[in-house]
PDB file of N, CA, C and O in Angstrom, chain B, residues numbered from 101:
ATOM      1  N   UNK B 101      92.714 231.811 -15.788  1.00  0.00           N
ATOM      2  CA  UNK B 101      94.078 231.989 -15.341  1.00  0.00           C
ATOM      3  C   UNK B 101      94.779 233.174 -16.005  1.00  0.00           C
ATOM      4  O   UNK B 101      95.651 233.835 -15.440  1.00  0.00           O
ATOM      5  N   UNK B 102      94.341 233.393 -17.236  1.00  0.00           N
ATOM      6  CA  UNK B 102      95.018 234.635 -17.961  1.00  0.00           C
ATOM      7  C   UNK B 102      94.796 236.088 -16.906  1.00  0.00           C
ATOM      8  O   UNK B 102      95.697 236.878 -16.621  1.00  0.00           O
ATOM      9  N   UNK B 103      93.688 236.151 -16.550  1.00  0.00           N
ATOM     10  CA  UNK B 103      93.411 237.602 -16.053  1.00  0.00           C
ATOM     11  C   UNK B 103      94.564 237.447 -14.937  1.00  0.00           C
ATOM     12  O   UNK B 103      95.120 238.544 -14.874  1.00  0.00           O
ATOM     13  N   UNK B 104      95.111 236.612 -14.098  1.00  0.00           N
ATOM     14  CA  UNK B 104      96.216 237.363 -13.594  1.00  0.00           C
ATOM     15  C   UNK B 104      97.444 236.994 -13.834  1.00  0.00           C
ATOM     16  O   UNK B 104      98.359 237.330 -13.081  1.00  0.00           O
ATOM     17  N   UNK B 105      97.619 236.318 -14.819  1.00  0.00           N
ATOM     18  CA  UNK B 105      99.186 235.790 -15.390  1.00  0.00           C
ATOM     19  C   UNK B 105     100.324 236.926 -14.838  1.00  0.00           C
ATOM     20  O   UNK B 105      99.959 238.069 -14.566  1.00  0.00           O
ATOM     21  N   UNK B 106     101.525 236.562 -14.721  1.00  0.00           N
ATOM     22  CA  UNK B 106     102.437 237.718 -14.471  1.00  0.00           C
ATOM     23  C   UNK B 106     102.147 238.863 -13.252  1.00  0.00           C
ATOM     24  O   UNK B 106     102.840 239.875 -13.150  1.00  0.00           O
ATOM     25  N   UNK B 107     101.071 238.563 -12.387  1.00  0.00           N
ATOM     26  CA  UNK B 107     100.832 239.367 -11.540  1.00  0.00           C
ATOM     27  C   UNK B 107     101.063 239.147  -9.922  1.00  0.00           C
ATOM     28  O   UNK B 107     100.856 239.915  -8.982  1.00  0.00           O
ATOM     29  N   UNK B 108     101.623 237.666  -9.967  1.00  0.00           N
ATOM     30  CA  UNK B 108     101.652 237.556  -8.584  1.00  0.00           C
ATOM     31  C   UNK B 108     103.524 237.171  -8.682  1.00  0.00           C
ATOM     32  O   UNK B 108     104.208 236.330  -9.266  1.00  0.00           O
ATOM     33  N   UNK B 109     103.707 237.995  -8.016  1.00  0.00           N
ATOM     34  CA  UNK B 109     104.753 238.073  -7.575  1.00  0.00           C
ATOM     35  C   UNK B 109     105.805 236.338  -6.577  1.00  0.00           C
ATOM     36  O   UNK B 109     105.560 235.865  -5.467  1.00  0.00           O
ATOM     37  N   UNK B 110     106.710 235.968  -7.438  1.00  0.00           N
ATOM     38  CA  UNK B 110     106.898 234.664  -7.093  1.00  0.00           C
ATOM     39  C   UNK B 110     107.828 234.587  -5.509  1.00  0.00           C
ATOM     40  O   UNK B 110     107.823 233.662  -4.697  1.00  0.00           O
ATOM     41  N   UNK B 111     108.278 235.369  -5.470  1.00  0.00           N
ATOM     42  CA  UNK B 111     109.200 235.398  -4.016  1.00  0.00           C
ATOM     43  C   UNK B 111     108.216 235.965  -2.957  1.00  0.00           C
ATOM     44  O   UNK B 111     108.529 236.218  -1.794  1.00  0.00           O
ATOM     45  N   UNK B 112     107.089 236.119  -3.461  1.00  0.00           N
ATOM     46  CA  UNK B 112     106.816 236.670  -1.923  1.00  0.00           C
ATOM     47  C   UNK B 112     105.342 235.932  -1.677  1.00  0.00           C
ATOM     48  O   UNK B 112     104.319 236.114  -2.337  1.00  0.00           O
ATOM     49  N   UNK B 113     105.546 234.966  -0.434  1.00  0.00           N
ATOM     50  CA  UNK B 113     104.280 233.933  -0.207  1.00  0.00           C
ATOM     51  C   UNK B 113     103.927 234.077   1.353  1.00  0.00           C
ATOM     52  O   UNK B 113     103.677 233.223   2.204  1.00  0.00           O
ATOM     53  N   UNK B 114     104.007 235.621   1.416  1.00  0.00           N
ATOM     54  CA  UNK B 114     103.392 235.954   3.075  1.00  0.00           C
ATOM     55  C   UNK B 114     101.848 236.416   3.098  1.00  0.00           C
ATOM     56  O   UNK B 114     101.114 236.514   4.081  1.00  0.00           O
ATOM     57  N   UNK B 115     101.600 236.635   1.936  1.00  0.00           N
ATOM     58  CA  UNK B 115      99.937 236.798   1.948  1.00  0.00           C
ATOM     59  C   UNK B 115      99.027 235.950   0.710  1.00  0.00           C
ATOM     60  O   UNK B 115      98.113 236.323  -0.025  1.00  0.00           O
ATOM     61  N   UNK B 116      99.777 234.579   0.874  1.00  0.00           N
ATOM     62  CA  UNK B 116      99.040 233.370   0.244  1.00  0.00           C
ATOM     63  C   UNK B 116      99.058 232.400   1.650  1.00  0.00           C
ATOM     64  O   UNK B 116      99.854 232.380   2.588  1.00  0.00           O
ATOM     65  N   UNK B 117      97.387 231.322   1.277  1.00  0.00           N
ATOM     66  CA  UNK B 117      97.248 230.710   2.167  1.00  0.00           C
ATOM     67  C   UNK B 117      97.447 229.403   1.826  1.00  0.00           C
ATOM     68  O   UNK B 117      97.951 229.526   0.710  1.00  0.00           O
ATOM     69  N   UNK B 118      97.382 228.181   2.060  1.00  0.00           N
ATOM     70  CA  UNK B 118      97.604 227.006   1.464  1.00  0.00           C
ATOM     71  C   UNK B 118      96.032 226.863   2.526  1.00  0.00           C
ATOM     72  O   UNK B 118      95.803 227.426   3.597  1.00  0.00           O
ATOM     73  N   UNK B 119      94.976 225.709   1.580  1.00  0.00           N
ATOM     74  CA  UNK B 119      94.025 224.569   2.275  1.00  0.00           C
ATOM     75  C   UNK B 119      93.849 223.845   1.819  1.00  0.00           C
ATOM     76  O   UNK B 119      93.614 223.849   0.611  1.00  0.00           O
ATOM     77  N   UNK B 120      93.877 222.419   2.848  1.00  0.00           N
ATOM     78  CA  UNK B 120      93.755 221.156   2.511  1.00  0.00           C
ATOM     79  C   UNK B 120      92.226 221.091   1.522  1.00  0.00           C
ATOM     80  O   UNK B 120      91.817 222.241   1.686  1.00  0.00           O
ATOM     81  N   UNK B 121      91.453 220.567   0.843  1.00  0.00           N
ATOM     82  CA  UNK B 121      90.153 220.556   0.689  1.00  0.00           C
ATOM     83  C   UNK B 121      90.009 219.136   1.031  1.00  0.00           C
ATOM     84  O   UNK B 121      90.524 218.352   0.234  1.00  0.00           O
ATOM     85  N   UNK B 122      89.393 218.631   2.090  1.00  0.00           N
ATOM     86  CA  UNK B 122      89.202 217.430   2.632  1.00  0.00           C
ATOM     87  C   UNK B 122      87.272 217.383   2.657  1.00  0.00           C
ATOM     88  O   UNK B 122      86.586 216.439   2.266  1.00  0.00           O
ATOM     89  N   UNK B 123      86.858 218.469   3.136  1.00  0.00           N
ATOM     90  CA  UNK B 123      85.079 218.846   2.594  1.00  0.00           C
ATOM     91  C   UNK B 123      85.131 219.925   2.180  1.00  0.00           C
ATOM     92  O   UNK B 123      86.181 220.569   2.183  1.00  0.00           O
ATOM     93  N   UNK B 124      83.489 220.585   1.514  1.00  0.00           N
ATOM     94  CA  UNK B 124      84.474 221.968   0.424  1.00  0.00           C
ATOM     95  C   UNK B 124      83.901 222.454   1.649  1.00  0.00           C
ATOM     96  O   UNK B 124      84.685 223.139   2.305  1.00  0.00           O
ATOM     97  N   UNK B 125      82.216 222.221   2.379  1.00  0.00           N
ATOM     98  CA  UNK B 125      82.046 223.515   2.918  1.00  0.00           C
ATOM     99  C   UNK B 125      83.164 223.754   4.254  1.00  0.00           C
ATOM    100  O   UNK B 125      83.262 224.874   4.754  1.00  0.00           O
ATOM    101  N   UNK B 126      83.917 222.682   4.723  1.00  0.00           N
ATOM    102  CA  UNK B 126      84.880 223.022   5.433  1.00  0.00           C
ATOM    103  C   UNK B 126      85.766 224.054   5.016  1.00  0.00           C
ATOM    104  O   UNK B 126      85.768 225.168   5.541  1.00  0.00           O
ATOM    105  N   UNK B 127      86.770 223.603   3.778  1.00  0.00           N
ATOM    106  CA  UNK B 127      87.172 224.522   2.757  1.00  0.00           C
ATOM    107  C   UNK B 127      86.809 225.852   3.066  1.00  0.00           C
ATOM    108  O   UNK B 127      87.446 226.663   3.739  1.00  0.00           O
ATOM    109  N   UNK B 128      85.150 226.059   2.211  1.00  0.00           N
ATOM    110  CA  UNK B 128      84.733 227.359   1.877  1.00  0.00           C
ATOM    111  C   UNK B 128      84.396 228.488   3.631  1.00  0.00           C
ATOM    112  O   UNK B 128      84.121 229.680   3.769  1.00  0.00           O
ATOM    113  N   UNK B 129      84.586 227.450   4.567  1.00  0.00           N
ATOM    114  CA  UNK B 129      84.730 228.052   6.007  1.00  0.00           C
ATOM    115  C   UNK B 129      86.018 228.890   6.164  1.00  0.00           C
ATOM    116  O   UNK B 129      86.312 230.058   6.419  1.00  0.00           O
ATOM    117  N   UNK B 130      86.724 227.576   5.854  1.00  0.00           N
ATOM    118  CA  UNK B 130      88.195 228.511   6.438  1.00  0.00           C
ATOM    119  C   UNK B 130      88.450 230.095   5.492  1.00  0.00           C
ATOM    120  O   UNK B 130      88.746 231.193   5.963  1.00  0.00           O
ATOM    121  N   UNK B 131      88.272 229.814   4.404  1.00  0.00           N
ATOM    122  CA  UNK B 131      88.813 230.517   3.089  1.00  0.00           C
ATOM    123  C   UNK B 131      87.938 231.876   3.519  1.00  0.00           C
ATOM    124  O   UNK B 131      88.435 232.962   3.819  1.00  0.00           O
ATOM    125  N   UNK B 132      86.640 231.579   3.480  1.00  0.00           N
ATOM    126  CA  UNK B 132      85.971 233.123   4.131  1.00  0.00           C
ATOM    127  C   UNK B 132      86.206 233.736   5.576  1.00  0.00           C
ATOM    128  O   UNK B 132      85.766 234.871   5.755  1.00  0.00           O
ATOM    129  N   UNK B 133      86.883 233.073   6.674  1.00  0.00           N
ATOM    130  CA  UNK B 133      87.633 233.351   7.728  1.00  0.00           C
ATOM    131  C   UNK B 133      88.617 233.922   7.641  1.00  0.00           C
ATOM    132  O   UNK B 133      88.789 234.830   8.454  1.00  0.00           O
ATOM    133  N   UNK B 134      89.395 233.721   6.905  1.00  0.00           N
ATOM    134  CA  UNK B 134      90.587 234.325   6.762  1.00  0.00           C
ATOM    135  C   UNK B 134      90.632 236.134   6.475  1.00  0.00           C
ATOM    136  O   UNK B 134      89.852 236.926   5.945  1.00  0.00           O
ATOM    137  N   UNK B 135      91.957 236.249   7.126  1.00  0.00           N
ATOM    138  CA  UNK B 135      92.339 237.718   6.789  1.00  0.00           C
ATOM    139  C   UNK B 135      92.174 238.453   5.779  1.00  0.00           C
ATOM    140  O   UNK B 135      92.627 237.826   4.821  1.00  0.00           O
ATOM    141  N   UNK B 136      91.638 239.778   5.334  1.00  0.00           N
ATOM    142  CA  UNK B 136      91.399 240.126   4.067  1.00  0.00           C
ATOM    143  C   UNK B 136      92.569 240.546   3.324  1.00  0.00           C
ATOM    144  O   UNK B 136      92.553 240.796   2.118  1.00  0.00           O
ATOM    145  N   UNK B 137      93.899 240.640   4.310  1.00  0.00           N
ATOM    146  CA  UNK B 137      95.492 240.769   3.686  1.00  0.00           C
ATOM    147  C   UNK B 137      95.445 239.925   2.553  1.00  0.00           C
ATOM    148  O   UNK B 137      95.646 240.220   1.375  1.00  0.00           O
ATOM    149  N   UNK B 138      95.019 238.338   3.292  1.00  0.00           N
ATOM    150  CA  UNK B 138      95.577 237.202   1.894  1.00  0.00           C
ATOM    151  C   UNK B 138      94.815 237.551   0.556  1.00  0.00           C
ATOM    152  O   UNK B 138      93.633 237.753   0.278  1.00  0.00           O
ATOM    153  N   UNK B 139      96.122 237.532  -0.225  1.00  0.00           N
ATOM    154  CA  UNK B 139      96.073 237.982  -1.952  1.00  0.00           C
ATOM    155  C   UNK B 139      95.420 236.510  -2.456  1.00  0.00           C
ATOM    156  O   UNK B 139      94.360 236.759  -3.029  1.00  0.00           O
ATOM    157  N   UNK B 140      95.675 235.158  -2.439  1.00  0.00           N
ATOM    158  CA  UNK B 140      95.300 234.211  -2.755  1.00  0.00           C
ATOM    159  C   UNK B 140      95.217 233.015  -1.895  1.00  0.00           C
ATOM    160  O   UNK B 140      95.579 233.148  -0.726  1.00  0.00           O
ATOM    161  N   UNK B 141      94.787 231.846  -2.305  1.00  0.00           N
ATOM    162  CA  UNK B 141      94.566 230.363  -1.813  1.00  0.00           C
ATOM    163  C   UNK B 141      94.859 229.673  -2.561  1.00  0.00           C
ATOM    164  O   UNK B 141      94.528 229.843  -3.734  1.00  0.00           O
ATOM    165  N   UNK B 142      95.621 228.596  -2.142  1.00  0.00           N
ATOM    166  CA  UNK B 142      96.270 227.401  -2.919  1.00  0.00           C
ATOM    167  C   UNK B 142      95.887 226.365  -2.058  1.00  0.00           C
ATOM    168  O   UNK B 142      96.393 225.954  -1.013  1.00  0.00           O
ATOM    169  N   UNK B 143      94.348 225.828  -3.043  1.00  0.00           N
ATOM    170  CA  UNK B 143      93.670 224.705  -3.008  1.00  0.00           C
ATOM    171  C   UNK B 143      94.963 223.738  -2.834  1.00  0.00           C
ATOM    172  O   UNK B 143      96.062 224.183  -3.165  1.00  0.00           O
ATOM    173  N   UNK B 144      94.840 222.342  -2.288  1.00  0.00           N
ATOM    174  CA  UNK B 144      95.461 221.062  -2.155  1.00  0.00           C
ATOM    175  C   UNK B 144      94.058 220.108  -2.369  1.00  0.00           C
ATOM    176  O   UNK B 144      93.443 220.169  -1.304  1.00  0.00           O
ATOM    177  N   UNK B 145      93.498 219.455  -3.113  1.00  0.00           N
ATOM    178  CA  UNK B 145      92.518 218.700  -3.412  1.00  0.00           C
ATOM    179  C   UNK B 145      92.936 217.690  -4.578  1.00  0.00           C
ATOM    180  O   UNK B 145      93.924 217.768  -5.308  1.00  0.00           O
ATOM    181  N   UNK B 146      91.899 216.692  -4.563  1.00  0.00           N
ATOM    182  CA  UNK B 146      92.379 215.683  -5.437  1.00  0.00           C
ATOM    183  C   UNK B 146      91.376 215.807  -6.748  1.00  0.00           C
ATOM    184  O   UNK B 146      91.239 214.839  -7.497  1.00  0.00           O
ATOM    185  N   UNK B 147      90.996 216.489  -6.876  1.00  0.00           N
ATOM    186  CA  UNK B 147      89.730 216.715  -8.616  1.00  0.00           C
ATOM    187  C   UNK B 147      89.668 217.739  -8.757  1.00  0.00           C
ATOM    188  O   UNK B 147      89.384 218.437  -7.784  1.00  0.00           O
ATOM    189  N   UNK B 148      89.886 218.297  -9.944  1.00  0.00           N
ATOM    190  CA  UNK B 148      89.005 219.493 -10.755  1.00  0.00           C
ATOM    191  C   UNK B 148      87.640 219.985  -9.970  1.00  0.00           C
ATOM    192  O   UNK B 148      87.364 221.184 -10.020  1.00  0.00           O
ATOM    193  N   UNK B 149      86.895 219.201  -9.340  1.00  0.00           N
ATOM    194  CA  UNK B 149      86.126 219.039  -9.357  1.00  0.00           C
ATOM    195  C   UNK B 149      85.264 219.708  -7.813  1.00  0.00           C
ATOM    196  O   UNK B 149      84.264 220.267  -7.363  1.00  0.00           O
ATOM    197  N   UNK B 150      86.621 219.096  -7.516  1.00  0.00           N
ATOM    198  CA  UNK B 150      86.367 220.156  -5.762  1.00  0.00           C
ATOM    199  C   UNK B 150      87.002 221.052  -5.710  1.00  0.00           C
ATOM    200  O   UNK B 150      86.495 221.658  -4.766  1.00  0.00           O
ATOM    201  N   UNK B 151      87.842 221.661  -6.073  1.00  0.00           N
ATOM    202  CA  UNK B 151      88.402 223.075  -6.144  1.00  0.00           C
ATOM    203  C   UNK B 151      87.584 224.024  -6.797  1.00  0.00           C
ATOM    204  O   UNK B 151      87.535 225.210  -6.469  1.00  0.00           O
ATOM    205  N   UNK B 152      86.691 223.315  -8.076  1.00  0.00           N
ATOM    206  CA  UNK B 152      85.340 224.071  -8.849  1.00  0.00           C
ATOM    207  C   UNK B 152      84.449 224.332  -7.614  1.00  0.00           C
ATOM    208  O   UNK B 152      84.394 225.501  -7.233  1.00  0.00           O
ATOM    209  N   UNK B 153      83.911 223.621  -7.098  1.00  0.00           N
ATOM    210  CA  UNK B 153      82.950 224.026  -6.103  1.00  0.00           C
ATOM    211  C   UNK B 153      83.593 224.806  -4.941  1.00  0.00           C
ATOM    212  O   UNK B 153      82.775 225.392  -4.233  1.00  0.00           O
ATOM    213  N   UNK B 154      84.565 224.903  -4.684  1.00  0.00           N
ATOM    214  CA  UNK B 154      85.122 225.489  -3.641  1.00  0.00           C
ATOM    215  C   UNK B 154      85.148 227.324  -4.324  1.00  0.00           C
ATOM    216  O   UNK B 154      84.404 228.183  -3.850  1.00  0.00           O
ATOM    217  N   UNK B 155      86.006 227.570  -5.311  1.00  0.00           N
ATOM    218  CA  UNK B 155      86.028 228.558  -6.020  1.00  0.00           C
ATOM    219  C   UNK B 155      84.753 229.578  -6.536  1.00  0.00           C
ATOM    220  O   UNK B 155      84.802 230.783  -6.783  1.00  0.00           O
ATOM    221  N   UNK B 156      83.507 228.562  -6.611  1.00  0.00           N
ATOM    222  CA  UNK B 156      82.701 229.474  -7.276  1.00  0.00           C
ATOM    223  C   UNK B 156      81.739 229.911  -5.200  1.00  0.00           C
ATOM    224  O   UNK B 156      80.680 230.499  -4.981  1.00  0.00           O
ATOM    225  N   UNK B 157      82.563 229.403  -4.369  1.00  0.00           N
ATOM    226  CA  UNK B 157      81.947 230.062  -3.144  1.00  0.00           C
ATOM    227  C   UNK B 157      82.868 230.912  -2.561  1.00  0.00           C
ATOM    228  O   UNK B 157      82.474 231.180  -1.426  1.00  0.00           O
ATOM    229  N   UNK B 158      84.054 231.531  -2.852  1.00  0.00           N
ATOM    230  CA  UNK B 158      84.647 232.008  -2.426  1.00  0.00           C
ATOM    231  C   UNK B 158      84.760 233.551  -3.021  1.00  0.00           C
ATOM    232  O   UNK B 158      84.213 233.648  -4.120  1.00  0.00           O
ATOM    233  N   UNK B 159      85.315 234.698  -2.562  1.00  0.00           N
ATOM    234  CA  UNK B 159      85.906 235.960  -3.508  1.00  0.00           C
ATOM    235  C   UNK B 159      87.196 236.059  -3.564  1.00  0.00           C
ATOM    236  O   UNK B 159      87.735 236.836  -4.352  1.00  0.00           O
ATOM    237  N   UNK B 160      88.009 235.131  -2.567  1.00  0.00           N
ATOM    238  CA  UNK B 160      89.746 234.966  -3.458  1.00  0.00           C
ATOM    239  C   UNK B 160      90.048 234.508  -4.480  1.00  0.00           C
ATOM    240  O   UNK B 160      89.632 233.382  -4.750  1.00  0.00           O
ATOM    241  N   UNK B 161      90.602 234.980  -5.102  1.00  0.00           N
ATOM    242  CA  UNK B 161      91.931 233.870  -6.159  1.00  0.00           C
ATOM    243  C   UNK B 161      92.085 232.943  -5.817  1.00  0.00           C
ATOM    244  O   UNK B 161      92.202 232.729  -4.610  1.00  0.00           O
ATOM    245  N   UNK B 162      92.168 231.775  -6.929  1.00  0.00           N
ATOM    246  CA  UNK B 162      92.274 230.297  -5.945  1.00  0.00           C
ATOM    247  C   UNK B 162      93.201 229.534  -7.077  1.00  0.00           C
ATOM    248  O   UNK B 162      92.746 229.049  -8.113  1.00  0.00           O
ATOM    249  N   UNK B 163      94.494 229.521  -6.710  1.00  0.00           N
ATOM    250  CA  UNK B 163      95.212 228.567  -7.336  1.00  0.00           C
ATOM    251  C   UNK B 163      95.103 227.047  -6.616  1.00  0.00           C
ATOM    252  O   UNK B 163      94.866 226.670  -5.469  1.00  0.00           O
ATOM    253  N   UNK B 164      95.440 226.285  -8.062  1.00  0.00           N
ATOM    254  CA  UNK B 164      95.723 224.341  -7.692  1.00  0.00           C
ATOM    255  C   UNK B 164      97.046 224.554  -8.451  1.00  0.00           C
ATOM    256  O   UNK B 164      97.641 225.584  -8.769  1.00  0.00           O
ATOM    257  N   UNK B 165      97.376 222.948  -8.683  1.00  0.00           N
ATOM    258  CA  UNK B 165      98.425 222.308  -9.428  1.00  0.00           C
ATOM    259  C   UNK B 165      98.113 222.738 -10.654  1.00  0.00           C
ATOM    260  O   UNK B 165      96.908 222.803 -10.897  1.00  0.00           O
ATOM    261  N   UNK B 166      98.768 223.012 -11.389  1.00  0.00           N
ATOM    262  CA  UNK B 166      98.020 222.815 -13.187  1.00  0.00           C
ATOM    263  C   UNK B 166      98.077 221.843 -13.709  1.00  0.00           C
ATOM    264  O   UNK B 166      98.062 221.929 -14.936  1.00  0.00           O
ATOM    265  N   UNK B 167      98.165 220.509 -13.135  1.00  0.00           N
ATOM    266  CA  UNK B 167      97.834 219.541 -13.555  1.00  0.00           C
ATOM    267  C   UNK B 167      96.123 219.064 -13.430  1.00  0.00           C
ATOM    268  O   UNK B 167      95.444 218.355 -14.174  1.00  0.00           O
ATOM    269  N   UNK B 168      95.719 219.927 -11.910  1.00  0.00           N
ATOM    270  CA  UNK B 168      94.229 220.021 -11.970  1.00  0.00           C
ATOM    271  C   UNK B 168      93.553 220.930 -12.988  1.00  0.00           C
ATOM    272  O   UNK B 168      92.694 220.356 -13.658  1.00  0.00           O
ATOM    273  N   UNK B 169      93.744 222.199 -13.250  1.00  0.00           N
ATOM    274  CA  UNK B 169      93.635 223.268 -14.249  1.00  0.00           C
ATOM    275  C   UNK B 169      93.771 222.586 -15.813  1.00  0.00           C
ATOM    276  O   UNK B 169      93.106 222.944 -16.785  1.00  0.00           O
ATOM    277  N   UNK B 170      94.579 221.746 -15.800  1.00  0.00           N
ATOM    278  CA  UNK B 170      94.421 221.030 -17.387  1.00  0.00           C
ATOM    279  C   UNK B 170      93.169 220.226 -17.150  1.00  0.00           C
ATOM    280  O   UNK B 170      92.217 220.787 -17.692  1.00  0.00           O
ATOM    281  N   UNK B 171      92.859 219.212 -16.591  1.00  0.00           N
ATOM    282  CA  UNK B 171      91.195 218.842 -16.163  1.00  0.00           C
ATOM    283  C   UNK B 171      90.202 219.796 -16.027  1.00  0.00           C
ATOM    284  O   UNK B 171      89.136 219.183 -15.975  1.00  0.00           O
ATOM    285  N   UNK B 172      90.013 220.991 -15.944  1.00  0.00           N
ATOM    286  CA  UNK B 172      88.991 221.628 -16.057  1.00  0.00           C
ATOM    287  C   UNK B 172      89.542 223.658 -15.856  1.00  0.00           C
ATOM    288  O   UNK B 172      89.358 224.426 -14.912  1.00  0.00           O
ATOM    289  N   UNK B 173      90.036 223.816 -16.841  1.00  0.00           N
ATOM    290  CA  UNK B 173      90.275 225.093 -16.658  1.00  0.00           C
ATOM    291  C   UNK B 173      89.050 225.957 -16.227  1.00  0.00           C
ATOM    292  O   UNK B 173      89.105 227.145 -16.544  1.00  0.00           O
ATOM    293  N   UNK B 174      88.184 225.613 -15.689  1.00  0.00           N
ATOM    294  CA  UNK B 174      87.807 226.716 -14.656  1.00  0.00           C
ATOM    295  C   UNK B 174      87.743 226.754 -13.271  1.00  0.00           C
ATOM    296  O   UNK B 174      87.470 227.659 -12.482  1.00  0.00           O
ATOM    297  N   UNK B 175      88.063 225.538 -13.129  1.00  0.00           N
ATOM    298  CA  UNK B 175      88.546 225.228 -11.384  1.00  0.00           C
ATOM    299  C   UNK B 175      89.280 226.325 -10.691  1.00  0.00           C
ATOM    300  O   UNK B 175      89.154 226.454  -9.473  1.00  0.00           O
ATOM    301  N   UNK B 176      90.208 227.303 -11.544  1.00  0.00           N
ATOM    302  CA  UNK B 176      90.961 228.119 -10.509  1.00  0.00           C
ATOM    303  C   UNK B 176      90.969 228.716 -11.291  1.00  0.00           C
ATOM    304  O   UNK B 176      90.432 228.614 -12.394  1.00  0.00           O
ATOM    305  N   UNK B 177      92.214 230.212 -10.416  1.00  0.00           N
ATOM    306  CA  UNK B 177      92.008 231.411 -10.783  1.00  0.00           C
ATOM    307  C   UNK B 177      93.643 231.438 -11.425  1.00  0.00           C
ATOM    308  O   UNK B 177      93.834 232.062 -12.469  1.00  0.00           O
ATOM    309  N   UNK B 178      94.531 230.890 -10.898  1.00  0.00           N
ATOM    310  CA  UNK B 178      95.928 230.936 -10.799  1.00  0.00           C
ATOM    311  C   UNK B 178      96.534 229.275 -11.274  1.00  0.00           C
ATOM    312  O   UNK B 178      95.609 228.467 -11.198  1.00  0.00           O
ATOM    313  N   UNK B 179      97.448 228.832 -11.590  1.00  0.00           N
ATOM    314  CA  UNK B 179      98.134 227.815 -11.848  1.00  0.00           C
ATOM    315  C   UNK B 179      99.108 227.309 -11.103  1.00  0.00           C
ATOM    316  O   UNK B 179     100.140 227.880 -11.454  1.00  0.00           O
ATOM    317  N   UNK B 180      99.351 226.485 -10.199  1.00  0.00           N
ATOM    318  CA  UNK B 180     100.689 226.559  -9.566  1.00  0.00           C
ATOM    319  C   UNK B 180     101.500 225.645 -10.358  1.00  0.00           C
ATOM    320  O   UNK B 180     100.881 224.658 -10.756  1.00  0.00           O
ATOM    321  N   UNK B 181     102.821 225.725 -10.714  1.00  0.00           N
ATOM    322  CA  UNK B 181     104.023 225.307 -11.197  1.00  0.00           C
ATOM    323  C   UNK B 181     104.853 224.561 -10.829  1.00  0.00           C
ATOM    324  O   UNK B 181     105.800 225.343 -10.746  1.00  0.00           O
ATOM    325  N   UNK B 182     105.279 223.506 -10.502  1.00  0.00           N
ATOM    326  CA  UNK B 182     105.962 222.573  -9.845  1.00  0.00           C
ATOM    327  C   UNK B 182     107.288 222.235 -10.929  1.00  0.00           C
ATOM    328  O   UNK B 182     107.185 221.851 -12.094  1.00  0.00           O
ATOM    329  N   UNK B 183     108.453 222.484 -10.219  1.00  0.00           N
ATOM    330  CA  UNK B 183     109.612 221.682 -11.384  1.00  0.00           C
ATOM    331  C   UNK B 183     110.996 221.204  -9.959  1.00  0.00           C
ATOM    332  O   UNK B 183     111.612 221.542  -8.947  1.00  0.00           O
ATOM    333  N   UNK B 184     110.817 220.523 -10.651  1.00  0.00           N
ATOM    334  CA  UNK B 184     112.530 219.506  -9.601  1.00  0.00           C
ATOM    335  C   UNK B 184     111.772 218.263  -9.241  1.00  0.00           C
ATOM    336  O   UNK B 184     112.330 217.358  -8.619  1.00  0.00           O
TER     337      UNK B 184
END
């Protein structure tokens, strides 16, 4: 997560994608389909564990919750932040 700390820009979420991870290779379908515009992906999954396997098949940035990222900091690339 360090290599891009401070680099993604918080107001602007027109070239981030959101995916459900419901199967990864479904997942790892959509994520390599996609436009080469999108800067990142923001996994929605329920484990460390599938966002790991999803990530090490992909070449985007792949943010979760950092509540998943505290379970296994190498699951993603990015942290997402939740407050309210």
């Amino acid at each position: 997560p360090d290599a891009v700390r401070g680099r993604i820009p918080v107001v602007d979420g027109a070239r981030r994608v959101v995916v459900d991870v419901h199967d990864i290779d479904t997942a790892v379908e959509t994520i390599t389909g996609l436009d080469r515009a999108v800067e990142l992906v923001e996994l929605v999954c329920r484990t460390p564990e599938d966002a790991h396997a999803v990530r090490r098949r992909v070449d985007l940035p792949i943010a979760v919750d950092a509540t998943l990222l505290a379970g296994n900091p190498q699951c993603a690339d990015i942290a997402v932040l939740r407050c309210g």
